[in-house]
N, C-alpha and C positions, 0 to 999 in steps of 0.2 A: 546710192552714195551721193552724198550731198555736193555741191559746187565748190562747199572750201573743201573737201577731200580731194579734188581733181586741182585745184591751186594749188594744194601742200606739195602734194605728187609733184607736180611740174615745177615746181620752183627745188624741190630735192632732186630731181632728175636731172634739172638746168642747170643749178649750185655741183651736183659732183660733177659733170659735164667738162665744166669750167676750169673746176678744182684737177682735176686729173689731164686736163690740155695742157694746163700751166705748168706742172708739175714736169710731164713728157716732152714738154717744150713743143705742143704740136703747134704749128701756126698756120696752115694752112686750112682752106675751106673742108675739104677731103678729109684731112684728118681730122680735123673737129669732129665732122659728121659721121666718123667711124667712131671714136669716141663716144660720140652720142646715142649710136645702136649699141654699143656694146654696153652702156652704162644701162639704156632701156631692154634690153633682152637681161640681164644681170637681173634687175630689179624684178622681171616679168618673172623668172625662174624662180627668184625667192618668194614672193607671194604667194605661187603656185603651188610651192614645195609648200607653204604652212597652210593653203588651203585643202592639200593633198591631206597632211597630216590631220587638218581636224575632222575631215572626211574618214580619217581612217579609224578617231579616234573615239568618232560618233558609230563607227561601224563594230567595233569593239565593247560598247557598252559603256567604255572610259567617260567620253563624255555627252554634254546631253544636244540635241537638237540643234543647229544656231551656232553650236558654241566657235568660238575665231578666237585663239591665240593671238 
């Protein structure tokens, strides 16, 4: 994975981070930073789930080698 994939990431993890503090009115340090696990375990699961999927879907015959949704 290239270094601007690990910017994009982080700057989307930061940007909803932010988005969803402001929104909840968190303001505190704490609360941000639960925020911010929750938004990074969130994002971790959804990857995971589509890596799951094209694992399952190379396992299947559906699709070929490689292949990433």
């Amino acid at each position: 994975m290239s270094l601007r994939n690990y910017i994009i990431a982080s700057v989307v993890v930061f940007g909803c981070t932010a988005i969803i503090s402001l929104w909840q009115q968190k303001r505190g340090t704490r609360e941000v930073l639960k925020v911010f696990f929750q938004v990074l375990a969130f994002f971790v699961v959804l990857l995971g789930g589509v890596f799951i999927l094209a694992k399952v879907l190379h396992h299947f015959g559906i699709a070929q080698s490689g292949f990433f949704i």
